[in-house]
gemmi code that builds the backbone of each chain (N, CA, C; Angstrom):
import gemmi

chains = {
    "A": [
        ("UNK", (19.597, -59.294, 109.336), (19.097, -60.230, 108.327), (19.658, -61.623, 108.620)),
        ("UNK", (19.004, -62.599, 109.459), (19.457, -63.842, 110.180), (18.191, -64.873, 109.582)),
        ("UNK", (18.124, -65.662, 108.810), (17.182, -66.307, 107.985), (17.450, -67.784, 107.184)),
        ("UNK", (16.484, -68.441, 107.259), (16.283, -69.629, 106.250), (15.633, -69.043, 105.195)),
        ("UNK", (15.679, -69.305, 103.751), (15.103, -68.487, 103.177), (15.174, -70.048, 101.624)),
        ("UNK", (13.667, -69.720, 100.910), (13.362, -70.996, 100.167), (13.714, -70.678, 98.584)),
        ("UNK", (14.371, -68.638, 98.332), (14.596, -68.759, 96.602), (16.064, -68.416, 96.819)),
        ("UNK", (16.376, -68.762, 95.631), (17.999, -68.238, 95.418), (18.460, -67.444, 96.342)),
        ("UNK", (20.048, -67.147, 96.438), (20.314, -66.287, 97.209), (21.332, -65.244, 96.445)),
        ("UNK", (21.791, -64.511, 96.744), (22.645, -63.114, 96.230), (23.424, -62.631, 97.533)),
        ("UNK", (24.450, -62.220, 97.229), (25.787, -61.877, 98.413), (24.946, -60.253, 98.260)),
        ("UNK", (25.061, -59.263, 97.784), (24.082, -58.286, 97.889), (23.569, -57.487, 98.916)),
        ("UNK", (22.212, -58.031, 98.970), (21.333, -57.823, 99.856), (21.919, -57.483, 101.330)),
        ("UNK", (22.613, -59.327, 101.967), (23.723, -58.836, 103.277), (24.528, -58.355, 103.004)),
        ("UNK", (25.391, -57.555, 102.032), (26.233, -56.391, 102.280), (25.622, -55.204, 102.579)),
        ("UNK", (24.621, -55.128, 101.926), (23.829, -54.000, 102.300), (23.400, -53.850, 103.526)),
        ("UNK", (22.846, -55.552, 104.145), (22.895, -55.209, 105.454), (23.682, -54.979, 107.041)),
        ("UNK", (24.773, -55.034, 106.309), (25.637, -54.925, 107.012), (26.638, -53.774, 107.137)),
        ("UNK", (26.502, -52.822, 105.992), (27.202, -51.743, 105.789), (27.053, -50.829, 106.450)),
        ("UNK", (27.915, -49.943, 107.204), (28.094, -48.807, 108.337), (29.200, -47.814, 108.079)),
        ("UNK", (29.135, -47.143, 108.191), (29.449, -45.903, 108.430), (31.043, -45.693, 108.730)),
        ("UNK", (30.702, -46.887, 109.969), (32.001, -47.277, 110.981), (32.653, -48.068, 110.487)),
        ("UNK", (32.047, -49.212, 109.532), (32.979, -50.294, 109.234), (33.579, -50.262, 108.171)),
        ("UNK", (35.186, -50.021, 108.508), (36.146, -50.030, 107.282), (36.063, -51.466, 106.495)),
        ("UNK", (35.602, -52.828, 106.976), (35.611, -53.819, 106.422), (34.299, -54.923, 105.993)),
        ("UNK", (34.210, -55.683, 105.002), (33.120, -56.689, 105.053), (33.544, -57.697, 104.579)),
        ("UNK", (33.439, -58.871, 105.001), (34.245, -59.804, 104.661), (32.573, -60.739, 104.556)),
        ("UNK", (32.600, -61.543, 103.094), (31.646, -62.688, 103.083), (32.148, -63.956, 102.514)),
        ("UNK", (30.676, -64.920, 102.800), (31.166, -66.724, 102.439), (30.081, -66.535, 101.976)),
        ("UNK", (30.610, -67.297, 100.579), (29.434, -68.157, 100.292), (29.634, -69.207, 100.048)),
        ("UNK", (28.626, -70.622, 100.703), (29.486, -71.911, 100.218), (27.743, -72.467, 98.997)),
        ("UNK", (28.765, -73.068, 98.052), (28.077, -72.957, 96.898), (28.046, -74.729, 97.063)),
        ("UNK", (27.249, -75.199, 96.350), (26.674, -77.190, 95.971), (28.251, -77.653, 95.189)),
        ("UNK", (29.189, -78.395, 95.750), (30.241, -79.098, 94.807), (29.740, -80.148, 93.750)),
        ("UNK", (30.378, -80.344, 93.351), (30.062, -81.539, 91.780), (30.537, -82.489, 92.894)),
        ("UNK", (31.510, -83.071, 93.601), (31.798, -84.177, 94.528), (31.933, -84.340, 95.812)),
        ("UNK", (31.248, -85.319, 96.913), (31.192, -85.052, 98.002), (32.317, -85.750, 98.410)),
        ("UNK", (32.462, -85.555, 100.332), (33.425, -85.865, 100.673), (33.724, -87.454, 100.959)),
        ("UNK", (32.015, -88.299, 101.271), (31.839, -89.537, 101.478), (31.669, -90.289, 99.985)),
        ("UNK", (31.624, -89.678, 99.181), (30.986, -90.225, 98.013), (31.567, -89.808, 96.517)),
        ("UNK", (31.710, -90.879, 95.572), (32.418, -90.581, 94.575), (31.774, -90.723, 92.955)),
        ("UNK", (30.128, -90.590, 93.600), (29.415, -90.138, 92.105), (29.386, -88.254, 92.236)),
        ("UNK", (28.699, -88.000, 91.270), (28.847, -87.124, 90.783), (27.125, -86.443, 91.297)),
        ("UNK", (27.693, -85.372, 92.195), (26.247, -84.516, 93.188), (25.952, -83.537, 91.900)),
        ("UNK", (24.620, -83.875, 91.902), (23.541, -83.369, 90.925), (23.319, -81.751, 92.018)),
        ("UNK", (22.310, -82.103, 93.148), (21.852, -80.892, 93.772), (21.984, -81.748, 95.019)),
        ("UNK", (21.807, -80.591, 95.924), (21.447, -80.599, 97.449), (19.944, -80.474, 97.735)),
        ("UNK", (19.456, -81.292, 98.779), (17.932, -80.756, 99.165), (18.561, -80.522, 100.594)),
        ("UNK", (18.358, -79.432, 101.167), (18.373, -78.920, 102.362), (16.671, -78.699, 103.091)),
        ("UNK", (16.436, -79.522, 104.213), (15.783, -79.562, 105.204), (15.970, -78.735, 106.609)),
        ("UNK", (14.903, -77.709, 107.202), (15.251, -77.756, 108.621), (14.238, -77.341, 109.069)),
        ("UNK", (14.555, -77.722, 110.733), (13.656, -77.380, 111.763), (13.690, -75.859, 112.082)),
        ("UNK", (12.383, -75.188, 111.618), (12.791, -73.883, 111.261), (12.920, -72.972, 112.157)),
        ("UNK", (12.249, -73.393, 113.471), (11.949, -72.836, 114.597), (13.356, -72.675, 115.486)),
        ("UNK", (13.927, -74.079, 116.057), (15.403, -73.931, 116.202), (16.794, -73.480, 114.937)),
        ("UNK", (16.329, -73.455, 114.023), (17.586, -73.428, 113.066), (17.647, -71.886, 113.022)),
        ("UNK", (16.395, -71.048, 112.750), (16.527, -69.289, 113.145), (17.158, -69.182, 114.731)),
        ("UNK", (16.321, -69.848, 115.973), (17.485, -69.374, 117.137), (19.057, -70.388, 117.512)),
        ("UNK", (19.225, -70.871, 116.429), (20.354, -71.021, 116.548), (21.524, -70.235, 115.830)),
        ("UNK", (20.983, -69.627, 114.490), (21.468, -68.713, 113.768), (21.913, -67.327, 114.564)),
        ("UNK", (20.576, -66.922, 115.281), (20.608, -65.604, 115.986), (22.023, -65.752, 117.657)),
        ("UNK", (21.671, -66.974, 117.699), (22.405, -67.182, 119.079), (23.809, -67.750, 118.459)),
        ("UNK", (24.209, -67.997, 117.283), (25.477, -67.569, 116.949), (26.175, -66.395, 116.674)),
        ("UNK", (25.331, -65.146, 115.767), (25.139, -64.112, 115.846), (25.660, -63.079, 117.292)),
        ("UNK", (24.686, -63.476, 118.110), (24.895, -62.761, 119.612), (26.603, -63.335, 119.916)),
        ("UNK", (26.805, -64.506, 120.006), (28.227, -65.340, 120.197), (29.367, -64.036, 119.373)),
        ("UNK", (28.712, -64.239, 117.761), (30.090, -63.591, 117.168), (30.286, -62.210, 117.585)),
        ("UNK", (29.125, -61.530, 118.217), (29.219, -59.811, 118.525), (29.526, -60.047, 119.747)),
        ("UNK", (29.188, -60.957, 121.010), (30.202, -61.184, 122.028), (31.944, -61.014, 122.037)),
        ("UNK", (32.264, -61.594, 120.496), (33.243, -62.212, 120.652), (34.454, -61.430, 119.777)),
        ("UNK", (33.778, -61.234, 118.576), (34.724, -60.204, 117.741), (33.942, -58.749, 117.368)),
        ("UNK", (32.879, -58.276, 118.459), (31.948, -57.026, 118.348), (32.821, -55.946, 118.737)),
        ("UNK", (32.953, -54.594, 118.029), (31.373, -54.483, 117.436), (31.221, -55.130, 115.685)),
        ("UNK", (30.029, -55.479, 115.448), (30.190, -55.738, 114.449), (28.629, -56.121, 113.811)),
        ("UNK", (28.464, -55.923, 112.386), (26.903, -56.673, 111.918), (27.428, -57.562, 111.621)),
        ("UNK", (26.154, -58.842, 111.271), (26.582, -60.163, 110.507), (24.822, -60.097, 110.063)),
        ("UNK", (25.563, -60.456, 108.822), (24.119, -60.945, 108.197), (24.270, -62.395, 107.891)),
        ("UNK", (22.984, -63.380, 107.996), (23.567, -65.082, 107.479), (22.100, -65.532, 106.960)),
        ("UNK", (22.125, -65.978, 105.770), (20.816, -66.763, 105.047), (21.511, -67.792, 104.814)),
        ("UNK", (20.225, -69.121, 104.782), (20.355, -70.441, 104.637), (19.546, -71.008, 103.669)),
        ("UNK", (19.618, -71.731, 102.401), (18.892, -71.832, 101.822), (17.807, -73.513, 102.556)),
        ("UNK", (16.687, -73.466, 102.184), (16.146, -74.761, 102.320), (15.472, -75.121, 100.719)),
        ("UNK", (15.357, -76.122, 100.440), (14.736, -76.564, 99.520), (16.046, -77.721, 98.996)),
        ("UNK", (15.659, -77.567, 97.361), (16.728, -78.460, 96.342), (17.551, -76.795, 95.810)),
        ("UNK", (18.815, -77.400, 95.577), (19.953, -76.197, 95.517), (20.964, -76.948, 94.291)),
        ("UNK", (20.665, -76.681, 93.307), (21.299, -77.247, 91.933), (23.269, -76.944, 92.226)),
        ("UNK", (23.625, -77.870, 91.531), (25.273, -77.784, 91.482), (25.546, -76.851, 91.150)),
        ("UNK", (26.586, -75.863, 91.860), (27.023, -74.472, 91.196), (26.620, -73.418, 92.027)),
        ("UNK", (25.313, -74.345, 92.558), (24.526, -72.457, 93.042), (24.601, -72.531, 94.877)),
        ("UNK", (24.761, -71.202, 95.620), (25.014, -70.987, 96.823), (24.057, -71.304, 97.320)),
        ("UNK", (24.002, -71.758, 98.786), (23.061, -72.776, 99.569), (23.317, -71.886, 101.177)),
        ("UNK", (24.491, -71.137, 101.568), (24.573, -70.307, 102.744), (25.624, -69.609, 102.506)),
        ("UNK", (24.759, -68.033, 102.583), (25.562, -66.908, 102.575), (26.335, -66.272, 103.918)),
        ("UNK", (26.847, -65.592, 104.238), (27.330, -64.609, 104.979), (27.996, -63.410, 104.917)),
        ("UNK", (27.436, -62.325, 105.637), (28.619, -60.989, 105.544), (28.831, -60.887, 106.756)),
        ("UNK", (29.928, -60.116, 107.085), (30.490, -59.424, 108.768), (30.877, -58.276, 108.573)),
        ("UNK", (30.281, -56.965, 108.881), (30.968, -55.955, 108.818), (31.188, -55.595, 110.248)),
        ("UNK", (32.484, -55.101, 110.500), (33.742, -54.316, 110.874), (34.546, -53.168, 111.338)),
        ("UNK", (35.043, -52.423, 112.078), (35.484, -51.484, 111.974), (37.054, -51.575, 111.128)),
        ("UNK", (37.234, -52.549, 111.417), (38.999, -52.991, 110.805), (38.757, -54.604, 110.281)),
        ("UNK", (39.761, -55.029, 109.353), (39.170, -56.604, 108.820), (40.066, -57.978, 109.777)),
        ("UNK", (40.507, -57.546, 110.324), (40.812, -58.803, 111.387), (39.712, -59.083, 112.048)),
        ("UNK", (38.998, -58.704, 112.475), (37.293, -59.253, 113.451), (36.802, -59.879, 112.007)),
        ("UNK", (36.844, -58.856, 110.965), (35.624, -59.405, 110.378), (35.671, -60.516, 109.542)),
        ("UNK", (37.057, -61.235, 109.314), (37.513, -62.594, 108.715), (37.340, -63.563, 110.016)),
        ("UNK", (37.873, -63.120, 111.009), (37.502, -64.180, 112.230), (35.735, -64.281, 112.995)),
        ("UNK", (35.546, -63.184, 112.791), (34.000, -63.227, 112.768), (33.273, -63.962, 111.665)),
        ("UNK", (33.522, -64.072, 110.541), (32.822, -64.997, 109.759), (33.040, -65.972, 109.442)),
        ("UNK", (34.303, -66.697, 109.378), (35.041, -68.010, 109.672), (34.501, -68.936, 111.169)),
        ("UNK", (34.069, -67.641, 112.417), (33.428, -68.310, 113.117), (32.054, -68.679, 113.068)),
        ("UNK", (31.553, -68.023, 112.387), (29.670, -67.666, 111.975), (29.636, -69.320, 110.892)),
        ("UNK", (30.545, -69.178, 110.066), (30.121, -70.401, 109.361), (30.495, -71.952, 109.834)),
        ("UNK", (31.832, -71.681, 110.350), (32.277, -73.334, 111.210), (30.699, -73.212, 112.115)),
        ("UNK", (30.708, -72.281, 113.437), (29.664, -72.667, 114.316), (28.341, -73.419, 113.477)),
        ("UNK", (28.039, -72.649, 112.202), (26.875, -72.656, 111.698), (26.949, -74.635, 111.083)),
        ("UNK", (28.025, -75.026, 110.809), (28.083, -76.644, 110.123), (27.700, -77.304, 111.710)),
        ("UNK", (28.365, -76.882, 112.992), (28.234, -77.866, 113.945), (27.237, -77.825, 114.651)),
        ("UNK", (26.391, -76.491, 114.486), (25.356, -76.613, 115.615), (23.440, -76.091, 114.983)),
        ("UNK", (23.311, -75.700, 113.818), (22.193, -75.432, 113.454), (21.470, -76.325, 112.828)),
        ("UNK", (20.286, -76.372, 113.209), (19.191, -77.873, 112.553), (18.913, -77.780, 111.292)),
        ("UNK", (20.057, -78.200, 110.277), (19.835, -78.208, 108.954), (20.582, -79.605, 108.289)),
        ("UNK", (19.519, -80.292, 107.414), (20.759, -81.493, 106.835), (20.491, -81.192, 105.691)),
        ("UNK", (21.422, -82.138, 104.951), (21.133, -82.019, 103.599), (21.613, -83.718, 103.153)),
        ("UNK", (20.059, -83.723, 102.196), (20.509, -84.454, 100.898), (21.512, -84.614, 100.074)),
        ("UNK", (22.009, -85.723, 99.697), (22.839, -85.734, 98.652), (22.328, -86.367, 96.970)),
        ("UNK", (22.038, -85.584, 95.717), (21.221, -86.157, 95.247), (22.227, -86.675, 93.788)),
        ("UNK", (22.366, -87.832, 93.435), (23.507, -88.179, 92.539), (22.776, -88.314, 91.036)),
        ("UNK", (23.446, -88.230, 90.059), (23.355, -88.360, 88.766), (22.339, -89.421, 88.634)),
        ("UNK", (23.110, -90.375, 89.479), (22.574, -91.708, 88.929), (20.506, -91.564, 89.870)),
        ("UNK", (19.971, -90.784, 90.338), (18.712, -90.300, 90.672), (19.047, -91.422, 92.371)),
        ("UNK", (19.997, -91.438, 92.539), (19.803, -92.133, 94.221), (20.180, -90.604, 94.839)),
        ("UNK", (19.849, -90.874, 96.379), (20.304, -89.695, 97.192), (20.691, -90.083, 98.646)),
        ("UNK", (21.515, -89.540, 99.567), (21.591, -89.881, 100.792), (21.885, -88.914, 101.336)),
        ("UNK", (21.310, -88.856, 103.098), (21.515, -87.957, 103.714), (22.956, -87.326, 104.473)),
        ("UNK", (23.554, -86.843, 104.218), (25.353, -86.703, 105.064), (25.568, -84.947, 105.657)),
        ("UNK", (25.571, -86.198, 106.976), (26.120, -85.216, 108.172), (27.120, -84.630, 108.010)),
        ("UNK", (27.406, -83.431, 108.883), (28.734, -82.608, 109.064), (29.370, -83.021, 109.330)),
        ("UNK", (31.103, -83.387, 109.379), (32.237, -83.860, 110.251), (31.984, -83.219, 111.429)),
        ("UNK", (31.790, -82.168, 111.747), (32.041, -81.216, 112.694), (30.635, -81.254, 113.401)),
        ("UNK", (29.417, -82.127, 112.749), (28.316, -81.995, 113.428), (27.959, -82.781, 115.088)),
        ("UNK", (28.008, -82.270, 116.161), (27.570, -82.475, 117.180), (26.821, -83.896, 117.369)),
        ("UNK", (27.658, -85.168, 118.120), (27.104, -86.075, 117.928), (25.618, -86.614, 118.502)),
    ],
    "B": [
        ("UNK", (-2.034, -88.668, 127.752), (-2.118, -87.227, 127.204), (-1.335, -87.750, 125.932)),
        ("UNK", (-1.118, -86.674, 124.918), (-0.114, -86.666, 123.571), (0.220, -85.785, 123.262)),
        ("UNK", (1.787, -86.274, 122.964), (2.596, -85.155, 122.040), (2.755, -85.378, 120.178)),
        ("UNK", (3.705, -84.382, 120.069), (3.193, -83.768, 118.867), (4.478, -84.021, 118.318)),
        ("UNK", (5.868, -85.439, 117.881), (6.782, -85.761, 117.470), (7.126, -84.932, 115.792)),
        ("UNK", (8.361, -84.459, 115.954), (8.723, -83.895, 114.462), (9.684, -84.808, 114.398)),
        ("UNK", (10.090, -85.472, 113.142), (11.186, -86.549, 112.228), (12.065, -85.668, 111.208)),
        ("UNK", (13.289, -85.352, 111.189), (13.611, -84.723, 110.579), (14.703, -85.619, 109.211)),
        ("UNK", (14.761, -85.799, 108.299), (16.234, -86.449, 107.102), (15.980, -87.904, 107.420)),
        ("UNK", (16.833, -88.153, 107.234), (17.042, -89.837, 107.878), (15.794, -90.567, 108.738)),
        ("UNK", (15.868, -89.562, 109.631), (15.217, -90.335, 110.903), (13.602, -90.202, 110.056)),
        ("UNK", (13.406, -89.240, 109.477), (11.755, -88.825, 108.710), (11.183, -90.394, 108.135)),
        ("UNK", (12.470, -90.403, 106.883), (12.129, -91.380, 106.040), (11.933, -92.781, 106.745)),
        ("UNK", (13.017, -93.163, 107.519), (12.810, -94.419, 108.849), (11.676, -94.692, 109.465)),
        ("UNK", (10.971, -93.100, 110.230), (9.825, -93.716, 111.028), (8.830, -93.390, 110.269)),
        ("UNK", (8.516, -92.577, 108.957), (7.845, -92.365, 108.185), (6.864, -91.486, 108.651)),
        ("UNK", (7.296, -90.549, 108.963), (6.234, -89.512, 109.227), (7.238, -88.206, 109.392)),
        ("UNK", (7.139, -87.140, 108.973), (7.763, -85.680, 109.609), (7.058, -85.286, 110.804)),
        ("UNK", (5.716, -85.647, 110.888), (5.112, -85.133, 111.783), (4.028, -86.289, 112.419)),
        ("UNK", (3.763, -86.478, 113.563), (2.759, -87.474, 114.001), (2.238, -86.727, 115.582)),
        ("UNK", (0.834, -86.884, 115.801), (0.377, -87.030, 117.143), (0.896, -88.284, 117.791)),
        ("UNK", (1.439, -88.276, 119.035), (1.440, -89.392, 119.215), (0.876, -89.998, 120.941)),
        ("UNK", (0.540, -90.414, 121.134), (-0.208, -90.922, 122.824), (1.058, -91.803, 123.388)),
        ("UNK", (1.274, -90.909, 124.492), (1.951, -91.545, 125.973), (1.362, -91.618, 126.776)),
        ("UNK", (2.111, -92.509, 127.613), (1.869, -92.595, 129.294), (2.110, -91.450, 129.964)),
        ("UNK", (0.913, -91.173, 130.930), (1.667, -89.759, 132.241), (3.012, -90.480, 132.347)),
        ("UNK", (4.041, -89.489, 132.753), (5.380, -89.951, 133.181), (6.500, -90.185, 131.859)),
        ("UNK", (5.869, -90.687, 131.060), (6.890, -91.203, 129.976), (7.756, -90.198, 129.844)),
        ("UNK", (8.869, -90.667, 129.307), (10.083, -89.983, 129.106), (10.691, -89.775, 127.368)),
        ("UNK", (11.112, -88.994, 127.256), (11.769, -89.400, 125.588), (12.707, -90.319, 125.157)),
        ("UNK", (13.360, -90.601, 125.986), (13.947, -92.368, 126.242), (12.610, -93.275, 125.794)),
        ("UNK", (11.571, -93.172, 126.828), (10.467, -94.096, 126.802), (9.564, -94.126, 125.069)),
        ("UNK", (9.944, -92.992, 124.756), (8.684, -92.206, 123.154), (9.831, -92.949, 122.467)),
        ("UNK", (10.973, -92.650, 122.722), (12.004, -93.298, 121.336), (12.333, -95.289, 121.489)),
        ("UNK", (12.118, -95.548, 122.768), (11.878, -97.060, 122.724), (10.648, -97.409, 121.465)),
        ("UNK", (9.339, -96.657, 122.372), (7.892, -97.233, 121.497), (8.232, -97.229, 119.950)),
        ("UNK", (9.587, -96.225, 119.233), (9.153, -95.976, 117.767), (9.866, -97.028, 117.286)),
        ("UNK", (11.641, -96.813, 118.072), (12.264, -98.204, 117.598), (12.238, -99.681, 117.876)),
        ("UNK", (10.814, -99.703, 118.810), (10.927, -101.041, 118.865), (10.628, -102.400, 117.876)),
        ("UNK", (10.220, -101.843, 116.863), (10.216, -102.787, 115.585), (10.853, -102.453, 114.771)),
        ("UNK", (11.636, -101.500, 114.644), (12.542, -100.615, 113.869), (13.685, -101.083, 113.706)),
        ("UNK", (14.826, -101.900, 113.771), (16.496, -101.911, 113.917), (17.091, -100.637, 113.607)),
        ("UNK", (16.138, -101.002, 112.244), (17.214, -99.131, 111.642), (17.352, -98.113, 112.441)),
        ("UNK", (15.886, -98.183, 112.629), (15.509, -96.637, 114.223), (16.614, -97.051, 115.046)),
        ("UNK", (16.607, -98.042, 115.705), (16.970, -98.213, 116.823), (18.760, -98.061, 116.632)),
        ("UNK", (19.257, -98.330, 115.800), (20.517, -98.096, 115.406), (21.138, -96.808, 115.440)),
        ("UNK", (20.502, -95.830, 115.053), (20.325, -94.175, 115.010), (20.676, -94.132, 116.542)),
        ("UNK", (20.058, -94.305, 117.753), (20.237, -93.828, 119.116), (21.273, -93.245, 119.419)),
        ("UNK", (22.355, -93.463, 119.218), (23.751, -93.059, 119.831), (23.818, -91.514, 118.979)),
        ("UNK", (23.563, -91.636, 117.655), (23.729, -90.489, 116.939), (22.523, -89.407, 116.734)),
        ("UNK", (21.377, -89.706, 117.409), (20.353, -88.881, 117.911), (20.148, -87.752, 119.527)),
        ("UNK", (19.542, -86.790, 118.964), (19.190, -85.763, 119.961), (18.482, -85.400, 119.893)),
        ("UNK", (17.686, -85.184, 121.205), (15.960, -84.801, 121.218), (16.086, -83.260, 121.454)),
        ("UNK", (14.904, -82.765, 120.957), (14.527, -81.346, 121.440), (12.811, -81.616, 122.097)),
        ("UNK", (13.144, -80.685, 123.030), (11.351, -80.906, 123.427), (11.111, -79.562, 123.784)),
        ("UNK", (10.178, -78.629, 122.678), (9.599, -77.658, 122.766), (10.792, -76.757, 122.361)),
        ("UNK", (11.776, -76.566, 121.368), (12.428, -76.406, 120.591), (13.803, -76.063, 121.177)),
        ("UNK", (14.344, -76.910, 122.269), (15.521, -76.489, 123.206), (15.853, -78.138, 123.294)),
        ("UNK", (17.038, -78.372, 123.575), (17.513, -79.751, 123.408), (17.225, -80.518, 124.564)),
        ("UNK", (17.347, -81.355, 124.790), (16.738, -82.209, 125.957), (17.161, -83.539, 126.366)),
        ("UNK", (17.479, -83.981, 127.592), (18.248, -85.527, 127.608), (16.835, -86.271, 127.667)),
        ("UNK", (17.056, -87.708, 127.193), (16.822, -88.486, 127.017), (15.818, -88.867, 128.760)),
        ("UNK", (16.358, -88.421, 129.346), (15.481, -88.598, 131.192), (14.037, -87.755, 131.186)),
        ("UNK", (14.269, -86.721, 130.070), (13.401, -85.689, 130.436), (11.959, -86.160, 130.450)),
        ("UNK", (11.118, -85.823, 131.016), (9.458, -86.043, 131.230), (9.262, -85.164, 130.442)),
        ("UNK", (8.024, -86.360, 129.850), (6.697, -85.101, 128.808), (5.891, -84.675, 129.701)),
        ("UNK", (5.541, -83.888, 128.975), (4.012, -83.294, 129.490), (2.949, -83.505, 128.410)),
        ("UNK", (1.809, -83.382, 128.752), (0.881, -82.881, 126.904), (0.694, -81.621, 126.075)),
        ("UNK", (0.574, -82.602, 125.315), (0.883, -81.246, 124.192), (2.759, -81.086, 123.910)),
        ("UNK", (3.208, -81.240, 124.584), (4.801, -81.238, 123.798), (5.330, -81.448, 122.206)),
        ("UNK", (6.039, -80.158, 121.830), (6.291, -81.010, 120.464), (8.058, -81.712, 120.664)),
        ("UNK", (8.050, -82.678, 120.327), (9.531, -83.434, 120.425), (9.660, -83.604, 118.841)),
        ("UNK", (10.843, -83.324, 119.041), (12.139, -83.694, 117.890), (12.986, -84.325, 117.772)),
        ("UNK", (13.472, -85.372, 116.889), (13.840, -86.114, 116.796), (15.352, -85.619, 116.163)),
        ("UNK", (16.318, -85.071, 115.988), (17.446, -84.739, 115.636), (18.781, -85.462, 114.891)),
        ("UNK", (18.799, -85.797, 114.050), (19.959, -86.704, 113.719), (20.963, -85.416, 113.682)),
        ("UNK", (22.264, -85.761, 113.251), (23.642, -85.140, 112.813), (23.195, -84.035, 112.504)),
        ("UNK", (23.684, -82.654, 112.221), (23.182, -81.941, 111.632), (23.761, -81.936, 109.794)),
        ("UNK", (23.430, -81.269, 108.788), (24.811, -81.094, 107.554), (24.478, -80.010, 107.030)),
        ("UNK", (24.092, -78.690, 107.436), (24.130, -77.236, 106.977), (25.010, -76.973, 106.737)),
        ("UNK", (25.179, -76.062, 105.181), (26.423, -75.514, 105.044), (26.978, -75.844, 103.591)),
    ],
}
model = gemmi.Model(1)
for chain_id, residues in chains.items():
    chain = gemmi.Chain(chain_id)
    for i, (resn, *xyz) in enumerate(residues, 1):
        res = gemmi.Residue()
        res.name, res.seqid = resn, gemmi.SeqId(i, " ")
        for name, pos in zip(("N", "CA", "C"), xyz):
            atom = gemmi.Atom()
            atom.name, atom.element = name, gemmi.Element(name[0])
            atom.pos, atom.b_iso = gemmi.Position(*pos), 0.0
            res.add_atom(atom)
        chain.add_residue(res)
    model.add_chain(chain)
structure = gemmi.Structure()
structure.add_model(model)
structure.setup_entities()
């Protein structure tokens, strides 16, 4: 389950898809819309998340392949929301399941850093005051 | 011949289009497609350093030759997450 996806999201679903038999562990993220950004000191209403949908799925999957290269065996499930994403509510999920939970905290710590620096997604910033601006990742690939 | 330019955040609202046909020269380059957009542009043209092309959904330098029919992308920063 490797996806952009346009309604709400639920931690759920990728546990389910990720659950085995084998894996003593599942470790998930969810990073949810803050009330304050890091460039900016009004007050973030929602996020509009944009992407290029075609690269942003094989970049998802080809992080995926990376994290089972790297801390496998292992599932990972990862949804991304696109649209407007109200304050409060989760915008990108993740699970990693595991045979033991050392892979599967470093497996998903890597799934989500990779996922800020290298997948075609931006986001809006949309403020109280009805202005909005677009802000890049620190970590985003110049 | 022509390609088939995608604008994504920033760069969308700037050249004002997400999506455009657009007509090149045989030979042109995406260096050459991103001169033609920013050349009345500052703003566009300011973006360059912090832009990356994709052509046909794999990233691409700035040297690379079109062909027709190509779709190019225009890439700013990314901010997923």
């Amino acid at each position: 389950m490797i996806a952009l996806c346009a309604g709400p999201l639920a931690l759920e679903p990728l546990i389910a898809a990720v659950r085995d038999d084998a894996h003593g562990a599942i470790v998930t993220f969810l990073g949810v819309t803050r009330a304050t950004s890091n460039g900016d000191s009004r007050p973030v209403e929602a996020l509009e998340y944009e992407a290029y949908p075609a690269m942003a799925q094989a970049e998802m999957e080809a992080i995926a392949a990376e994290a089972q290269r790297r801390f496998g065996p292992l599932r990972i499930a990862m949804l991304h929301r696109t649209g407007r994403v109200e304050r409060g509510e989760p915008s990108v999920a993740i699970a990693v399941g595991t045979p033991h939970r050392p892979a599967a905290f470093a497996a998903c710590a890597f799934a989500i850093d990779a996922l800020k620096a290298r997948v075609e997604i931006w986001k809006n910033e949309c403020y109280a005051d009805g202005a909005s601006a677009w802000q890049p990742n620190a970590e985003a690939a110049p | 011949m022509h390609v088939r330019v995608l604008a994504f955040a920033r760069l969308r609202e700037l050249v004002g289009f997400g999506e455009r046909r657009i007509a090149c020269t045989s030979g042109a380059t995406l260096d050459d497609l991103w001169g033609e957009l920013a050349r009345e542009n500052a703003e566009v043209a300011a973006l360059r350093p912090s832009t990356r092309f994709a052509r046909n959904g794999v990233l691409a330098a700035g040297t690379t030759v079109l062909a027709d029919g190509d779709e190019v992308a225009l890439l700013p920063p990314v901010g997923g997450g």
